[in-house]
C-alpha positions in Angstrom: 86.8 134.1 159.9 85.7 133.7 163.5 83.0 135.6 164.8 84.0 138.1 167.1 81.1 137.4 169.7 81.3 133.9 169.5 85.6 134.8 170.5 84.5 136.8 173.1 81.8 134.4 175.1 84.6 131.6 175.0 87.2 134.0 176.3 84.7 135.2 178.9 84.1 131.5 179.9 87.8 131.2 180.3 88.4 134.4 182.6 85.3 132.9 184.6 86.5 129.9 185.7 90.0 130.5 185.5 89.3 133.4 188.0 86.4 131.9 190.2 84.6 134.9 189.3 82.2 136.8 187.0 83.4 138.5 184.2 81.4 141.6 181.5 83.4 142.2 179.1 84.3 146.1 178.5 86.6 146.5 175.3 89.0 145.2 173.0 92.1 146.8 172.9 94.3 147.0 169.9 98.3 146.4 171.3 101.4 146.6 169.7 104.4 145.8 171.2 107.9 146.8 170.5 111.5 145.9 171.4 114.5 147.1 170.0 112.8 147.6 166.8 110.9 144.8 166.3 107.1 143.7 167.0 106.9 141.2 169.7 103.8 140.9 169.5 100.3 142.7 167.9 96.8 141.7 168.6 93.9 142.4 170.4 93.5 141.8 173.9 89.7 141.8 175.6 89.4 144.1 178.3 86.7 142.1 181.0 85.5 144.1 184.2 85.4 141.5 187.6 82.9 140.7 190.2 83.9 139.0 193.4 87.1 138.8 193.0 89.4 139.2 196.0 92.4 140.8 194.7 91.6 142.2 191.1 88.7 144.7 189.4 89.9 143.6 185.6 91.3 141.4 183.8 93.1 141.4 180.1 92.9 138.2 177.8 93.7 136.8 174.5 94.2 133.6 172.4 96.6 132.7 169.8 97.0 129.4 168.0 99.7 127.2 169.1 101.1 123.3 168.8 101.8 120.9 165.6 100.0 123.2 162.4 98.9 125.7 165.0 95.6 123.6 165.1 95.0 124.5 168.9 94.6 127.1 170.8 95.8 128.6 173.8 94.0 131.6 176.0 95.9 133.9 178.2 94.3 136.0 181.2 96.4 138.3 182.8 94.6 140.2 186.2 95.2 143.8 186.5 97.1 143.7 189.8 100.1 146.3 189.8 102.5 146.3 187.4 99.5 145.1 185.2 97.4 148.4 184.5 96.5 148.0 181.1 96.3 146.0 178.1 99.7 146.8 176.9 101.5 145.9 180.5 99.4 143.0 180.5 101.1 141.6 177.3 104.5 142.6 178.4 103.7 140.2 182.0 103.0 137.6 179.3 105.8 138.1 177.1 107.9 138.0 180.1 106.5 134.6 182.0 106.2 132.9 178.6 110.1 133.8 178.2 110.9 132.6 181.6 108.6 129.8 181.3 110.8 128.6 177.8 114.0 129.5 179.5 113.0 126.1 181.9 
């Protein structure tokens, strides 16, 4: 089981210098996502208030296991710059980049 601070701090360290920017984390927010019946995706997404960035107060982010035996991992920051407005239309950004991204 990973320790939930531990997860935080390295997703913190990824908004960071992703973003140029500090980051405090605020929350995590529990997300389920639905379409045409099915889950698309469930987990929890950290909720991280900005300082100095130019364009965006918060940001959403995650990580989920991907590659050969899902032995890495892969962290996804979304900034809350319109549509993005929350946790759950940060996921649905995701969901839609990552399809457009496989559809490549």
């Amino acid at each position: 089981m990973v320790n939930k601070s531990d997860y935080i701090a390295r997703v913190q360290v990824t908004v960071s210098q992703l973003h140029n920017c500090g980051a405090t984390w605020r929350e995590t927010v529990p997300v389920h996502e639905v379409f045409r019946g099915q889950t698309v995706w469930q987990g929890e997404v950290e909720v991280f208030d900005l300082h100095n960035h130019p364009k965006a107060k918060r940001a959403y982010a995650w990580s989920h296991c991907e590659g050969r035996n899902d032995e890495g991992e892969r962290f996804v920051t979304v900034l809350e710059i319109p549509p993005v407005v929350s946790a759950l239309t940060a996921v649905r950004v995701s969901i839609v980049a990552d399809g457009k991204k496989n559809k490549k």
